[in-house]
LOTOR-225060 format. One line per field, with one value per residue (C-alpha): residue in three letters; x, y, z negated. Coordinates in steps of 0.02 Angstrom, whole numbers, plus 50000, padded with zeros to 5 digits. Layout:
code <- c(ALA:...)
x <- c(X:...)
y <- c(Y:...)
z <- c(Z:...)
***
This chain:
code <- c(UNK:UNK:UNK:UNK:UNK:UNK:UNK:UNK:UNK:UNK:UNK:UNK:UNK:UNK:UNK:UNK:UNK:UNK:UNK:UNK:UNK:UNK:UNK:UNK:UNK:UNK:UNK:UNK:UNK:UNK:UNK:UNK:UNK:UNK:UNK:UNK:UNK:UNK:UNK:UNK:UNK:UNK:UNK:UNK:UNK:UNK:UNK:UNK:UNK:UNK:UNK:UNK:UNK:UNK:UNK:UNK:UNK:UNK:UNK:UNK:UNK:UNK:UNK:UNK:UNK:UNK:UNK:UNK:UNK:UNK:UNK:UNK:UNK:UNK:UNK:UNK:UNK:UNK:UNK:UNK:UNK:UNK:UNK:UNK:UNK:UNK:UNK:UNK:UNK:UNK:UNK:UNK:UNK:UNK:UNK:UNK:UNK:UNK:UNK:UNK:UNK:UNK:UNK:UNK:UNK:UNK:UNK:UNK:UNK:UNK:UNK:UNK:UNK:UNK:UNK:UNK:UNK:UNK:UNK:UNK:UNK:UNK:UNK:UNK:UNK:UNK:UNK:UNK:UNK:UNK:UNK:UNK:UNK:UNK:UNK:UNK:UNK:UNK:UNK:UNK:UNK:UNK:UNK:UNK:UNK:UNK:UNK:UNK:UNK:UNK:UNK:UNK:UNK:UNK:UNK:UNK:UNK:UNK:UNK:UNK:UNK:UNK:UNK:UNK:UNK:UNK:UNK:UNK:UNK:UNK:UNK:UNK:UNK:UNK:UNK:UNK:UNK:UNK:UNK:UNK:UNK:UNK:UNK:UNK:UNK:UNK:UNK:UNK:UNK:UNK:UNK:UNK:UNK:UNK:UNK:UNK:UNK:UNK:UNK:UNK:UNK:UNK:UNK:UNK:UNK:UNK:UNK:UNK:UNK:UNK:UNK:UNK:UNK:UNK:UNK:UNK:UNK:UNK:UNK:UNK:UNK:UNK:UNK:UNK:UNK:UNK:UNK:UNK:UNK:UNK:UNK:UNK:UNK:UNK:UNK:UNK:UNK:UNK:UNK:UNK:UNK:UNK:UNK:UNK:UNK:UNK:UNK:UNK:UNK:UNK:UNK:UNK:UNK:UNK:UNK:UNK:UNK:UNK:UNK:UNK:UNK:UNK:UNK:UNK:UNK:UNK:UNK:UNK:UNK:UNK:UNK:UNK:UNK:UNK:UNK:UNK:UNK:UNK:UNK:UNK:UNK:UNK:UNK:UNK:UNK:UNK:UNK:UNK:UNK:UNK:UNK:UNK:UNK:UNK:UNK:UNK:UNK:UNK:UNK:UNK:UNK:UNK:UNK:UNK:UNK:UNK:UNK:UNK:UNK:UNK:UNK:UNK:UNK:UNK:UNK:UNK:UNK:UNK:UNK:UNK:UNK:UNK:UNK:UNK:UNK:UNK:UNK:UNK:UNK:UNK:UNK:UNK:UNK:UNK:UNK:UNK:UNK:UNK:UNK:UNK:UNK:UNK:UNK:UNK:UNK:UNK:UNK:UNK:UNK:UNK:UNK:UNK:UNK:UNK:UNK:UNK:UNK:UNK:UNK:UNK:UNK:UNK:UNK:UNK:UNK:UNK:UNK:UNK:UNK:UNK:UNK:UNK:UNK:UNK:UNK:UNK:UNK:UNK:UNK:UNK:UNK:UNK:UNK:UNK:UNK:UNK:UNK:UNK:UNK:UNK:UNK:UNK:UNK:UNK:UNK:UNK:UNK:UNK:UNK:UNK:UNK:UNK:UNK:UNK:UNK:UNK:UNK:UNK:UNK:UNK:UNK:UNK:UNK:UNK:UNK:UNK:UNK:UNK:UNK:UNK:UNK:UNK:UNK:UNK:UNK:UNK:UNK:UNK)
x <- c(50000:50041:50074:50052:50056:49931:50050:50192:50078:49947:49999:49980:49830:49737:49760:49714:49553:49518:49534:49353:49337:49289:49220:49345:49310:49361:49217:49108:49117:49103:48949:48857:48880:48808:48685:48620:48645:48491:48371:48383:48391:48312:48323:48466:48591:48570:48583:48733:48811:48793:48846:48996:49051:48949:48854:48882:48711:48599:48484:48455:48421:48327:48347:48218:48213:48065:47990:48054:48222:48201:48109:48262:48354:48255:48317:48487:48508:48554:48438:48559:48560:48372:48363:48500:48423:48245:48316:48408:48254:48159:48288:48283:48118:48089:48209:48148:47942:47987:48045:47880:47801:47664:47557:47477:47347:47334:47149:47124:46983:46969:47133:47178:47357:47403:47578:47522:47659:47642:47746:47842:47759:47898:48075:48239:48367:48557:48640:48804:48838:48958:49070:49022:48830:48763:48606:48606:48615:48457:48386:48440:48373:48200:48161:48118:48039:47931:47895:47872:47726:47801:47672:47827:48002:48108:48281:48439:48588:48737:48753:48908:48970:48866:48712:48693:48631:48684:48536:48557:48533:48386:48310:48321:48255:48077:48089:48088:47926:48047:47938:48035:48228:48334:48505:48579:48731:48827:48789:48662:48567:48546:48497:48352:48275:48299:48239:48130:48144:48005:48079:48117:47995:48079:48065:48042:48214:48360:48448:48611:48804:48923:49069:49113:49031:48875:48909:48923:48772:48669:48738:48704:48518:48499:48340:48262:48247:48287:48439:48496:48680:48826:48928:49128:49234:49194:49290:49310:49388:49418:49465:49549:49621:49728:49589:49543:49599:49732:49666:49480:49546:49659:49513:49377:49508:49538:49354:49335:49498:49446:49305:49419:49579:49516:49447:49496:49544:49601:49635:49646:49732:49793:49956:50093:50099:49955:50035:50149:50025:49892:50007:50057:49899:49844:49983:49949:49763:49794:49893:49719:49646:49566:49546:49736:49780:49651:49655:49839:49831:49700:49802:49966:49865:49735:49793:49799:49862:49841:49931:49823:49842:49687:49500:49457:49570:49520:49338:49396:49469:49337:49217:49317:49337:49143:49170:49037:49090:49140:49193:49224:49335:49364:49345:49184:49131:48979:49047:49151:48992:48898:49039:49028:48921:48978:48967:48863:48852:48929:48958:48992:49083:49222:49070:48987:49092:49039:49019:48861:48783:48824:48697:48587:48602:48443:48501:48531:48729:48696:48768:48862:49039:49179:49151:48960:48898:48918:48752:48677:48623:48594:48470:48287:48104:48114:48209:48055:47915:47887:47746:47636:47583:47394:47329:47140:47065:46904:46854:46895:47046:47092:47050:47152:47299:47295:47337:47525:47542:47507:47626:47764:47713:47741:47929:47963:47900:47764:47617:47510:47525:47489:47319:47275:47276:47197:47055:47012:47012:46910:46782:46589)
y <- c(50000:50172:50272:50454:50592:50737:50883:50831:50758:50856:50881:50670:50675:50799:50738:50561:50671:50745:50551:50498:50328:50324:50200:50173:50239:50071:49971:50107:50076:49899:49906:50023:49891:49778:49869:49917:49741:49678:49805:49772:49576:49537:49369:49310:49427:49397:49221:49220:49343:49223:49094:49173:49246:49141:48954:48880:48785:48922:48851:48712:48791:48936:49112:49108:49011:48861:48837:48675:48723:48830:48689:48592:48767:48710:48546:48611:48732:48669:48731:48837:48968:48969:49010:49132:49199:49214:49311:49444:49472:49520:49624:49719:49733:49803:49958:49983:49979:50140:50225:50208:50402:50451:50566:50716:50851:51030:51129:51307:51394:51352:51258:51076:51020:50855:50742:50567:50435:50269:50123:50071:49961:49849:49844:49708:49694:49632:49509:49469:49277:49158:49097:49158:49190:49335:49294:49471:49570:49485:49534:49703:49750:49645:49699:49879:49861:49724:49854:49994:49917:49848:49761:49639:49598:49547:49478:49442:49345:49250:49067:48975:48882:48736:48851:48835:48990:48947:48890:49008:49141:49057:49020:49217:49262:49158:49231:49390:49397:49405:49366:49306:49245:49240:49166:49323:49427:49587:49709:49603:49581:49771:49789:49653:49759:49912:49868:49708:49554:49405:49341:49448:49621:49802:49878:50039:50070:49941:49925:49816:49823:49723:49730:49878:49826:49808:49991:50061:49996:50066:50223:50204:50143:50274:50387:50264:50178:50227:50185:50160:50227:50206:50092:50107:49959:49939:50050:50084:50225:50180:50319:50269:50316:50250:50177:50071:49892:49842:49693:49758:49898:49762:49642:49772:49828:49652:49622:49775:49707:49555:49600:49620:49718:49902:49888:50032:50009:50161:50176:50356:50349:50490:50389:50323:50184:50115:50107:49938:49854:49868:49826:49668:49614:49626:49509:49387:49384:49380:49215:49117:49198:49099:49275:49314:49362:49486:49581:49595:49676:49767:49834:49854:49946:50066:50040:50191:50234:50428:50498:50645:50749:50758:50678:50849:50811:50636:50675:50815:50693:50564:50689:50758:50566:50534:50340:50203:50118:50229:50148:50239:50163:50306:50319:50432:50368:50464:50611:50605:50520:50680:50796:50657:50723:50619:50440:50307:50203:50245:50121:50154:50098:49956:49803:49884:49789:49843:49645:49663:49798:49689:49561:49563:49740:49800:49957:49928:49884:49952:50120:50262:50237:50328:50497:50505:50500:50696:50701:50532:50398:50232:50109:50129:50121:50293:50218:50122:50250:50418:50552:50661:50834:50857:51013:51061:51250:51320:51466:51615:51533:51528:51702:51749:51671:51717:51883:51849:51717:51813:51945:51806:51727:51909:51905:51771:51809:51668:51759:51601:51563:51725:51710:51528:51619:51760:51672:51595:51772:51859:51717:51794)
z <- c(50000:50032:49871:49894:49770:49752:49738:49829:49996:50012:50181:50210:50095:50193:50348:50299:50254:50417:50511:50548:50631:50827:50967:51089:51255:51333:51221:51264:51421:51413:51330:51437:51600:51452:51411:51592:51652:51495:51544:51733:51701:51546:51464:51625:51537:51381:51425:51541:51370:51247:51370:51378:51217:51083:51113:51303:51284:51251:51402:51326:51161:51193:51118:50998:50839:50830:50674:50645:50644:50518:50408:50440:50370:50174:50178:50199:50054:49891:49753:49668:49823:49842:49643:49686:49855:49767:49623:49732:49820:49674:49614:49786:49814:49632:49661:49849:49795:49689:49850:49925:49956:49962:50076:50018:50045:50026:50040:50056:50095:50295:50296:50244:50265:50244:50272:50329:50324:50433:50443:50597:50727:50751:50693:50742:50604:50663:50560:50600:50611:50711:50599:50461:50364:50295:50204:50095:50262:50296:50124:50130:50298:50297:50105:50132:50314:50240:50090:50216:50279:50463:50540:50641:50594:50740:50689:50806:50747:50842:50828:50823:50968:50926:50944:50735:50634:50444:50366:50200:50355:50430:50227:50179:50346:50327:50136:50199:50303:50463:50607:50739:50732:50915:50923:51013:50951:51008:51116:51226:51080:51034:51211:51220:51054:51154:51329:51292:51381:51421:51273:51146:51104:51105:50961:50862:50769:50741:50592:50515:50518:50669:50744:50858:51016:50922:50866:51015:51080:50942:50987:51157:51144:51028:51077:51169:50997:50813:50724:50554:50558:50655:50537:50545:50425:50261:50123:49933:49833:49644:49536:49367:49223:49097:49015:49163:49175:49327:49331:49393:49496:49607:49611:49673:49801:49856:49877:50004:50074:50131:50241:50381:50432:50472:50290:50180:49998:49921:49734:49663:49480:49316:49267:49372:49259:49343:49502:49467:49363:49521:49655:49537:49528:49694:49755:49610:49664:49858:49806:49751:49887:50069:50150:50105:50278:50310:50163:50160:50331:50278:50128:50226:50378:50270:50089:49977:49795:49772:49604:49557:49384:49339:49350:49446:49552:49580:49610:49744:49842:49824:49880:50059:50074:50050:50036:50068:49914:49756:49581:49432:49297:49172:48996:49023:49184:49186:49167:49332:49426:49388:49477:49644:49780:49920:49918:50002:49817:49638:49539:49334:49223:49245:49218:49375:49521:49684:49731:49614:49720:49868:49797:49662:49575:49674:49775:49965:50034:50181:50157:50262:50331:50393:50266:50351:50149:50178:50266:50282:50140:50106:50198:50137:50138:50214:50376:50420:50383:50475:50441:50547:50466:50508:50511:50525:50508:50496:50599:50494:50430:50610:50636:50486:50533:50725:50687:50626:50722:50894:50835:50805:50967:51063:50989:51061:51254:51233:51285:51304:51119:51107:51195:51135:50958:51018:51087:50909:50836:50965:50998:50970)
***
């Protein structure tokens, strides 16, 4: 890891401040000939795709899910996931019902006002999948739509070259009202929920993390359907102090780490003496580690240790970062939350591992990458509602108001407004 020190490199610091993470120009362009290809040949792309980058015998498969595979997807599970899976649910559907708004009215004499939510027609979820399963994506993207009120969950997710989806995939999916599962990943996938195939529905707004092809086709597609976020690789910013335990802050970094090498782990620490004790431990933990290999690279690429002199300074930093993941392992972690304004997740306290958050804490894990906490926030209810204002007037009310109105309307050179208003005002 790179150790850098607040006063002396602020130059370095700064800089690493200012670096926001891009598509490439190359995938960009790769994806767009996807992209064009689905929507002027439907299901035939998407097939001769995931021919070619995921299963070979997607023909004889087919792209969507049958029921009885996912029957055979129960048998598979062992009962101590299902308990697991089933308990994580609750927990996220309990913190998401309290997002749930609520429309509301205003009357005034001749004028009623009123801000009218509605639920999305239709929504697809991504899950990444391949070789490897991601069961809470599926939990985390499904639980608010379903909360939301969607009337149809649409979910896409690669299968392996054998044409499997993991069955703890397939399980969370069914326990999550999904409605329909296809074994499609990448960027032909966001383009069937764009465009629509004879297959596979378009939808309303897609939503969940992948790889960066699957990035730049949200980005792409975006307009002709909603969007959740673009989301960059994963990244954490601990700030400690010398309260805080080594042994925590290496682990919490490792677990960012390992997600894959453009992950970010960044450690912002008071005392020097930290320093060795953290970089100890994350070598001694690497050791026990399968995912060794990523995470170091992901540590020697993107690593940080920043040496600042104060927990001012630490939470300045953390906020011109604005990090996905933020831990706080002070001894008044509270305190330093309350001065954080940009982060996708905080998590308090040294007991409060972001790997909890990831699962079973309640709030969603899909959160905003790439310093994008400045503006945006985490997945929600919210991303599969929208309102309508509704606006109804009387005849004097009407009146009333036409006569500021037109005067606006004159301002502005639109002398149609103008007269529509007038009209009201001046009608016998």
């Amino acid at each position: 890891m790179r150790i850098l020190d607040y006063e002396k490199d602020r130059e370095a610091i700064d800089g690493l401040l200012k670096r926001r993470t891009s598509i490439d120009d190359g995938v960009l362009a790769r994806v767009r000939d996807i992209l064009r290809d689905v929507e002027q040949h439907g299901d035939e792309a998407v097939l001769r795709y995931t021919r070619e980058y995921d299963c070979p015998d997607i023909d004889a498969l087919g792209l969507k899910v049958q029921t009885d595979e996912i029957k055979r997807a129960y048998e598979a599970v062992d009962k101590e996931f299902l308990r697991a899976l089933k308990q994580a649910r609750r927990a996220i559907a309990r913190y998401h019902k309290r997002q749930r708004p609520s429309s509301f009215v205003i009357r005034e004499k001749g004028l009623r006002l009123e801000q009218r939510f509605t639920p999305l027609e239709r929504v697809g979820i991504y899950v990444p999948g391949g070789k490897a399963a991601y069961p809470s994506t599926v939990l985390m993207n499904a639980i608010p739509a379903q909360i939301a009120g969607v009337r149809q969950i649409v979910m896409t997710t690669p299968a392996g070259r054998d044409g499997r989806i993991a069955p703890e995939v397939l399980v969370a999916a069914a326990e999550c009202g999904v409605s329909a599962i296809y074994r499609i990943g990448g960027a032909q996938a966001v383009g069937a929920l764009a465009f629509g195939t004879a297959t596979v529905p378009a939808v309303d707004k897609i939503t969940g993390p992948g790889n960066a092809y699957v990035a730049a086709a949200k980005q792409l597609v975006y307009g002709r359907v909603g969007i959740d976020m673009i989301a960059g690789p994963t990244e954490v910013v601990v700030i400690a102090d010398e309260t805080a335990d080594p042994v925590f802050v290496a682990a919490d970094l490792i677990a960012q780490a390992e997600h894959d090498q453009d992950a970010t782990p960044i450690a912002i620490v008071t005392c020097n003496l930290l320093i060795p004790e953290i970089t100890a431990q994350i070598t001694q933990q690497l050791e026990q580690n399968p995912r060794r290999p990523i995470a170091a690279e992901a540590f020697e690429r993107h690593g940080l240790l920043i040496v600042v002199p104060s927990l001012r300074a630490a939470a300045e930093i953390a906020n011109a970062i604005a990090p996905e993941h933020l831990e706080i392992m002070t001894a008044k972690p509270r305190r330093v939350a309350r001065s954080i304004r940009n982060a996708g997740a905080i998590f308090v306290g040294c007991w409060t591992t972001e790997a909890l958050g990831d699962y079973v804490a309640g709030p969603n894990h899909t959160l905003p990458t790439s310093g994008t906490a400045r503006f945006s926030s985490a997945l929600s209810v919210y991303d599969f509602l929208k309102f309508s204002n509704v606006i109804e007037s009387g005849r004097r009310r009407a009146a009333a108001m036409a006569i500021h109105g037109e005067v606006l309307a004159k301002v502005e050179g639109l002398y149609g407004h103008a007269a529509s208003m007038a009209l009201r005002r001046r009608k016998p």
